[in-house]
Structures are given as structure tokens and as C-alpha cells.
C-alpha positions in Angstrom: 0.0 0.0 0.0 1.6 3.8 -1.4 0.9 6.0 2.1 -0.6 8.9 0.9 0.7 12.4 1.8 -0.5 15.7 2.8 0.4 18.2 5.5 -2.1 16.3 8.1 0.5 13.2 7.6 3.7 15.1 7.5 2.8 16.6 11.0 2.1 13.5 12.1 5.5 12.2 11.4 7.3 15.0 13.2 5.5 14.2 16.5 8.4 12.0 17.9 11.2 14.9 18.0 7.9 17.2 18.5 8.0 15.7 21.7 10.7 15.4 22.8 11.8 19.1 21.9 9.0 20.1 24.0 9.8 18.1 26.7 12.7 20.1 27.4 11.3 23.1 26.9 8.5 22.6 29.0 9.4 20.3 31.7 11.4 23.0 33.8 8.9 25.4 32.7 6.2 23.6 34.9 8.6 23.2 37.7 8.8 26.8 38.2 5.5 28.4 37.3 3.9 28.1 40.8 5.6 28.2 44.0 5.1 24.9 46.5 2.5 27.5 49.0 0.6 27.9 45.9 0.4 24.3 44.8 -0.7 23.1 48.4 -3.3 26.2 48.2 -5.5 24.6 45.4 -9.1 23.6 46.1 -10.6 22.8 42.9 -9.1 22.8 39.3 -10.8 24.3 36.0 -9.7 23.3 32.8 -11.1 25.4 30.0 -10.4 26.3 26.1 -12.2 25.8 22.5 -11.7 23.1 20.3 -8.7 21.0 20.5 -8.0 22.9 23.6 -11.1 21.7 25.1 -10.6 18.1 24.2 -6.7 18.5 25.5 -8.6 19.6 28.9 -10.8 16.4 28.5 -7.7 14.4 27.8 -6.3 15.0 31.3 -9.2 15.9 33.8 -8.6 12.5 35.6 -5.2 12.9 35.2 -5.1 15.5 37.5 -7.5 13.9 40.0 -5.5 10.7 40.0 -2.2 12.2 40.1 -3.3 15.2 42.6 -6.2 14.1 44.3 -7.9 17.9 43.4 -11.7 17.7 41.7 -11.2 19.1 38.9 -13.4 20.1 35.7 -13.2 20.5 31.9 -15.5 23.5 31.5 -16.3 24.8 27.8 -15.0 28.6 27.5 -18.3 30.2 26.9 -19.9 28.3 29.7 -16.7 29.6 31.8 -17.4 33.5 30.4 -21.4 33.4 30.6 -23.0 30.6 32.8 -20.6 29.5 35.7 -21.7 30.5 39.2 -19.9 33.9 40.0 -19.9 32.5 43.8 -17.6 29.1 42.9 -15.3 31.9 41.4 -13.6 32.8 44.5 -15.1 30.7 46.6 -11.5 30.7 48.9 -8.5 32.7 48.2 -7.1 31.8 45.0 -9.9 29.3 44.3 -10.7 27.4 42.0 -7.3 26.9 40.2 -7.9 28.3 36.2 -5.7 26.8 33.5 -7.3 27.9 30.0 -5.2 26.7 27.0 -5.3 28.6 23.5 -2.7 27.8 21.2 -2.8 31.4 19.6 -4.0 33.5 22.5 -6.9 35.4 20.4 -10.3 33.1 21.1 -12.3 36.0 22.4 -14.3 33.5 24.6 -10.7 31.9 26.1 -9.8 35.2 26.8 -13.2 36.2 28.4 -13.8 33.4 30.6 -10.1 34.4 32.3 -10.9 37.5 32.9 -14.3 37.0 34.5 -12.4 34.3 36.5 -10.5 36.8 37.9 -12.8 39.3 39.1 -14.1 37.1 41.2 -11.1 35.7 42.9 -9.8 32.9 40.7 -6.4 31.9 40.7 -5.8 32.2 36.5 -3.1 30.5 34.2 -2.8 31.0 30.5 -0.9 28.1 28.4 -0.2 29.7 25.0 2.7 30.4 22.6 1.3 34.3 22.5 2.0 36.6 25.8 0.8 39.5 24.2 -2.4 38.0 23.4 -5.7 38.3 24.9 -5.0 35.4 26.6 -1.6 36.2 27.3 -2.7 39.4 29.1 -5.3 38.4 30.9 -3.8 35.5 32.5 -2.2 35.7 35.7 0.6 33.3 35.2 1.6 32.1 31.9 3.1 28.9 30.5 5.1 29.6 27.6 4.5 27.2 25.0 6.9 27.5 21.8 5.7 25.3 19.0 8.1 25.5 15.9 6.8 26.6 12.9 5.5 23.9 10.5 3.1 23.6 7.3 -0.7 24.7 8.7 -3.3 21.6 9.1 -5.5 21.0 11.3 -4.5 20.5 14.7 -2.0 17.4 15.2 1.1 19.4 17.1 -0.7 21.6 18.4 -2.7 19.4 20.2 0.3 17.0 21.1 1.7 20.3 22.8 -1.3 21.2 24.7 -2.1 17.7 26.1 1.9 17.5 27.2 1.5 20.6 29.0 -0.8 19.9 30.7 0.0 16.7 31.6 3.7 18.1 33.2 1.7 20.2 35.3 -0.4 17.3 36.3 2.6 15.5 37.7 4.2 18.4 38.9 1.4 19.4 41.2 1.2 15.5 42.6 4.5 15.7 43.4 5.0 18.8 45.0 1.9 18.2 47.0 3.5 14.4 48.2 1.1 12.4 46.5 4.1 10.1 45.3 7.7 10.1 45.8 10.1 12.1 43.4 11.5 9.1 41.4 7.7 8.2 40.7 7.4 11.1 39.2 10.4 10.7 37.3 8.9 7.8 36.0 6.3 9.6 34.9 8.3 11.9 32.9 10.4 9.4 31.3 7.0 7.5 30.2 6.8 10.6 28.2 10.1 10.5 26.1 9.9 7.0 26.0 6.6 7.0 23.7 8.5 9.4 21.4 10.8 6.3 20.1 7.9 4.1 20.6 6.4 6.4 18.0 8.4 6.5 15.9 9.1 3.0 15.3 5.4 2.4 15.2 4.3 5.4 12.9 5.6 3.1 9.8 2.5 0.5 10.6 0.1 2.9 11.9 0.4 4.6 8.3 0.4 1.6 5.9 -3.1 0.4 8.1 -4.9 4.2 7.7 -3.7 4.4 4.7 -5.4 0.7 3.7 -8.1 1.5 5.6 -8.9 5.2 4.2 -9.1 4.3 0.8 -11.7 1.5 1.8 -13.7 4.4 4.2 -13.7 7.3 1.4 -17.3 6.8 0.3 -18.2 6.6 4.6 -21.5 9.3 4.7 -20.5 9.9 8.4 -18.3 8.8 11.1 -18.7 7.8 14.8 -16.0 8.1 17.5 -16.5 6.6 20.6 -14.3 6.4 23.7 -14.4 6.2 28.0 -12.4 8.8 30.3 -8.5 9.2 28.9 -9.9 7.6 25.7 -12.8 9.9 25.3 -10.5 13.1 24.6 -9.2 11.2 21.6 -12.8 10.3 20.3 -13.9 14.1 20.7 -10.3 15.2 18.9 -11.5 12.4 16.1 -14.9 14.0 15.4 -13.3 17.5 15.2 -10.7 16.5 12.5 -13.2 14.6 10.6 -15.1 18.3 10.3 -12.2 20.2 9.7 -10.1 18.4 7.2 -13.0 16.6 5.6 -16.3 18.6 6.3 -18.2 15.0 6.5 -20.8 14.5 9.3 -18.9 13.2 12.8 -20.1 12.9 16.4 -18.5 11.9 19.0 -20.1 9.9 22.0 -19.0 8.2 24.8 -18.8 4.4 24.7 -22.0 3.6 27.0 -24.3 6.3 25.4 -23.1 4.9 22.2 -25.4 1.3 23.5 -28.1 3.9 24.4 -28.2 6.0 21.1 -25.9 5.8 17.9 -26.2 2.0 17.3 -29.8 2.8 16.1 -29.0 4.5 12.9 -29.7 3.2 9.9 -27.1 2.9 6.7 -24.7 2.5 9.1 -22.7 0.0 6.4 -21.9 3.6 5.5 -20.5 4.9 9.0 -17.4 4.9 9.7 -17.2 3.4 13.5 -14.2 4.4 15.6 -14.0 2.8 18.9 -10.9 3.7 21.3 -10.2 0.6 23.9 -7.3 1.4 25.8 -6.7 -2.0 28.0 -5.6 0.3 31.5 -8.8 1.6 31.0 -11.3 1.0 33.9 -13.9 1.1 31.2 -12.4 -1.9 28.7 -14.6 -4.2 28.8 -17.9 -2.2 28.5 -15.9 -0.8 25.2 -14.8 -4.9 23.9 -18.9 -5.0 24.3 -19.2 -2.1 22.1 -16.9 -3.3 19.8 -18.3 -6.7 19.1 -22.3 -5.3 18.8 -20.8 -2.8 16.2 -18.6 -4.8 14.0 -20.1 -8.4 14.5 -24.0 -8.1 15.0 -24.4 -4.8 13.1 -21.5 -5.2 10.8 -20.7 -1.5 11.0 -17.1 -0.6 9.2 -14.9 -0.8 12.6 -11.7 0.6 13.6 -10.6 0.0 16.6 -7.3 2.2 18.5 -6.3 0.4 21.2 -2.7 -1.1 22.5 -3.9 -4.6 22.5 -3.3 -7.2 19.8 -6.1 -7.7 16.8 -6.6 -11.3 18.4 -8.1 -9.2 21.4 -11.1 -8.3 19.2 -13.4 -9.3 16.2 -11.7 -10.3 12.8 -14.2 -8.0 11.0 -12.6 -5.5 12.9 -8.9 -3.2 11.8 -7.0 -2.6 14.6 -4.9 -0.1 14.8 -2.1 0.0 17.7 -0.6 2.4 19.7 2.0 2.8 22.0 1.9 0.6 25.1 3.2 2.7 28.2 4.3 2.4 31.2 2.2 4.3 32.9 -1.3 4.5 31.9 -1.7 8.1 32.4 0.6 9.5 29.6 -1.8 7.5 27.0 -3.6 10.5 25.8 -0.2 11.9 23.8 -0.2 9.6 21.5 -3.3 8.0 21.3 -5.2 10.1 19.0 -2.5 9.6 16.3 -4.4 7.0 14.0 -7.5 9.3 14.0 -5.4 12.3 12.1 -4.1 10.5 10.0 -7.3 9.2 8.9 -9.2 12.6 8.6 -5.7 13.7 6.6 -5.5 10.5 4.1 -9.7 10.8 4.0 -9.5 14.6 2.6 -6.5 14.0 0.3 -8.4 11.1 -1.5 -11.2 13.1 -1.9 -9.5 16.5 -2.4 -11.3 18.6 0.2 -8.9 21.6 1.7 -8.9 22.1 5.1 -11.5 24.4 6.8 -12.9 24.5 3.0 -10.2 27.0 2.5 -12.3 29.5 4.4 -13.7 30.9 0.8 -17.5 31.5 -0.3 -20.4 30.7 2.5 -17.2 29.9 4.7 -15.5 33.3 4.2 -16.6 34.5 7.7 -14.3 32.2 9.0 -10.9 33.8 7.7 -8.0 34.1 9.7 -10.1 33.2 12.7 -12.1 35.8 12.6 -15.2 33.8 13.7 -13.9 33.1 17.3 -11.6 35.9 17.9 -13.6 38.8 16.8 -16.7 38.9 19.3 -18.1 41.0 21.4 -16.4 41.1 25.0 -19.2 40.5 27.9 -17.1 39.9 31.6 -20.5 39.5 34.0 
């Protein structure tokens, strides 16, 4: 099989030195960003953004319970700016612990939620590559994120980045706070460069199977991701790559609701069915369930991401594998890889440009115009 190749792919590929580039950037970073009073301080964590922000937030919610034994949330932006209870902003000093990520710094709504977290007493920090963005500004601490330049596509390093940052934090805050001893949480860390070179000796197979697998899926009407806790942030990503590189109908569901609602449709020999069934997950075998009802009674078109062996699930079935780690939380940096590739091979075989190249009935969209020019509302 000749891998196809667009810009989707090709940032794909750079993901393993992607990583660990940032790694070193960013590891010391999240050392020094808050001081140990201010770690032990925290009540209650927010994590908030747009788009792959959001699903970067989703990716490691329980990550940062688990790790720092916090609550924490993954709260949309607008939700953040317009509907969230002025009186849990606040509700002790520095409280609840804000981290909004935004790539560019400019989503009006990122940038809005901040600042109405901070007039009522939230503790705010901004990860973003901009410091003299909205975002940038209006942020009370910032992590510096400094992405190198690369071809534009829809999110892939970006969203690596995001995830990794917010995953260092994560395991900075559980150690500081004593939740686990300092060489566990080197462990941690080395988990992380470790799936770089994992990567990259499994990207050659991971391609060759999208690549099979996309030219059988190009005439797919729709497409259905589905995915439990850590794996859920990779079925959300999936949905919003199929939309922007592809402009095909996508949703995104978690595993159970998927046995309560999507396995009704009909023509769904022409839906694309995604499952994510990450073995450490608490939630495998309700999503090996899933699997078998959609590939083997309904005889949906299955892919399935997981890091076990194809023997693990139904022959009708491709699986796809990712890298198998050490520790089960640093899952979510790599685990979304099959799913851009996909959406990239998927637009390229039918020649759609990304974001439909912004142009006629999409021309509102330009340079980002739709969600960094809005109107500023801080309640």
C-alpha cells in the first residue's frame, strides 16, 4: 500500500522529535510556574479552552484527579465566560485553580472566561505560545508554550503540545503536593520521552493500516468516534478532525451512550465506526462489548485504537495500535494519532482543503475571525 501524503500526515510524522523538543522546553517550565504554598493552596481545578483545547482539557481531567487528588473540571470557554456561578469563582483565596489553554492566545471566549475568573477571585493560568495575546494578558501566570513553525493543518502538534502541558503540570502538582515520591514522578516523565521512540518506530505501521483503511472508508456518509475517560478526549479530537479536514458528518459519543443511542442509525454499512479501547482503562470491557455489537451483530465498518493485539477483538474489525506505556496516564499523547491521520488521508483522497479554505459561504471564517472577533461580555 503507497501512504498517501499531505500536510495532516507530514505533521504527524514529526511528533516524535515534536515531543521530545517540547519536553525540554517545557518540563522546567512547569517546575517553576507556581511556588510549592501555591500548589498546596489549590481547592478545585478548571480546565477550559475551545476546540482541541477543550478536548486537551478532556484528555487530562482525571489525570489530574488521580495524580493530585484535586476535583477538577473540563469547563467549555463560553460556559466559563457566561454561565458558571460567579460565587464558585472565588469561593476561597485563589480558588478554584484556572488553567485555560489557546494555542494562539486570540479566542475572544478563552480570553473572556479568564478575565471573568479573575474578578471574582480565581487563581488564573494561560498556556499559550502568544504573551501578548488576549490570553496572554489576561492571564495571571503564563506557561510559555513555543511550538516551531510547521506547514498549517488541522491541529495534530498543536494538540500534542497542549495535552503535554498539561500533563507536566499534572505530575508536577502531585509531586510537589507528596502524592508520590520524586522518582515516581520521574517515572512519569520518562514514560513521556519513551513513547516518542515508541512512536516512531510504530508510525511506519500505523500509516500503511490508515492508509489501507482510508481508501476502503472514502465513500463513509458519516463517522462515529467513541471512547471512556482518557480515551474519550481522543474520540472528541477524532470528530473534530473529521469536520475540519473533511467537512463529512462526525459525532462523537462516549462508549456507553453509544449502547443507548448511535447503534440505532440506519445505513450505518456507511459509518465509519471508531472505537478507542485502551486496555488500563477501567472502562475496557464495556468498550470490547461495544466493539463486538458494532462490528459483528451490526457489521458496521470498525476501527478500533487500542494497545492490544487484533486477536483481542473481532476479525471484522482493523486494529490499529498504539503505544503501550508504562504508565497509563501518559496515554492521551499519542493515542489520537491513527485518528489524524485518517481525517488527513480521507480529505486528500477526496480532495477537500482544510476548513474549506475558508472561501465563499465559509468566508466568515478567515484568519479566525469567527472566534476571535466577538463581542467582550465579563459579567
Amino acid at each position: 500500500m503507497v501512504s498517501l501524503d499531505n500536510a495532516m500526515r507530514r505533521q504527524v510524522f514529526s511528533l516524535p522529535e515534536l515531543i521530545k523538543q517540547q519536553y525540554e522546553d517545557l518540563e522546567p517550565k512547569t517546575r517553576k510556574l507556581l511556588a510549592t504554598p501555591e500548589i498546596f493552596s489549590i481547592q478545585r481545578i478548571i480546565l477550559t479552552g475551545c476546540g482541541d483545547s477543550y478536548a486537551a482539557g478532556l484528555a487530562t481531567k482525571h489525570i489530574f484527579e488521580l495524580l493530585t487528588g484535586i476535583p477538577t473540571e473540563v469547563v467549555t470557554s463560553i460556559e466559563l465566560a457566561r454561565l458558571y456561578d460567579k460565587k464558585q469563582l472565588g469561593f476561597s483565596p485563589n480558588n478554584p485553580f484556572v488553567i485555560a489553554v489557546s494555542h494562539s492566545g486570540n479566542v475572544a471566549r478563552v480570553g473572556e472566561s479568564i478575565e471573568r475568573a479573575n474578578k471574582y477571585g480565581a487563581f488564573t493560568i494561560g498556556i499559550t505560545s502568544n504573551r501578548e495575546s488576549y490570553l496572554g494578558k489576561a492571564s495571571q501566570r503564563i506557561l510559555d508554550v513555543d511550538v516551531p513553525a510547521f506547514e498549517p493543518a488541522p491541529g495534530v502538534r498543536s494538540y500534542l503540545v497542549s495535552v503535554l502541558s498539561l500533563l507536566l503540570l499534572a505530575i508536577r502538582f502531585g509531586e510537589v503536593r507528596g502524592n508520590y515520591t520524586m522518582d515516581e514522578a520521574m517515572s512519569y516523565r520518562a514514560d513521556i520521552l519513551e513513547q516518542a521512540d515508541t512512536l516512531e518506530k510504530m508510525l511506519p505501521s500505523i500509516d500503511d493500516s490508515i492508509s489501507a483503511l482510508a481508501s476502503k472508508w472514502v465513500e463513509m456518509e458519516a463517522f462515529d468516534f467513541t471512547g471512556i475517560g482518557f480515551d474519550y478526549a481522543a474520540a472528541w479530537y477524532g470528530h473534530a478532525k473529521i469536520f475540519e479536514a473533511t467537512g463529512k458528518y462526525a459525532m462523537h459519543v462516549n462508549t456507553e451512550e453509544w449502547l443507548h443511542l448511535n447503534f440505532f442509525m440506519r445505513n450505518f454499512d456507511k459509518i465509519g465506526t471508531v472505537m478507542f479501547a485502551n486496555s488500563t482503562n477501567p472502562g475496557f470491557s464495556r468498550a470490547k462489548e461495544a466493539i463486538k455489537y458494532a462490528a459483528d451483530d451490526l457489521g458496521r465498518p470498525t476501527l478500533v485504537v487500542s494497545d492490544l493485539q487484533p486477536s483481542e477483538f473481532p476479525k471484522s474489525c482493523t486494529v490499529v495500535a498504539t503505544p503501550k506505556t508504562s504508565n497509563p496516564i501518559t496515554m492521551p499523547l499519542t493515542q489520537f494519532v491513527p485518528v489524524a491521520l485518517l481525517s488527513g488521508n480521507i480529505a486528500e483522497l477526496i480532495g477537500e482543503v482544510d476548513g474549506r479554505g475558508t472561501k465563499d459561504n465559509w468566508s466568515f471564517a478567515q484568519d479566525g475571525n469567527a472566534v476571535k472577533q466577538s463581542e467582550i461580555i465579563i459579567d
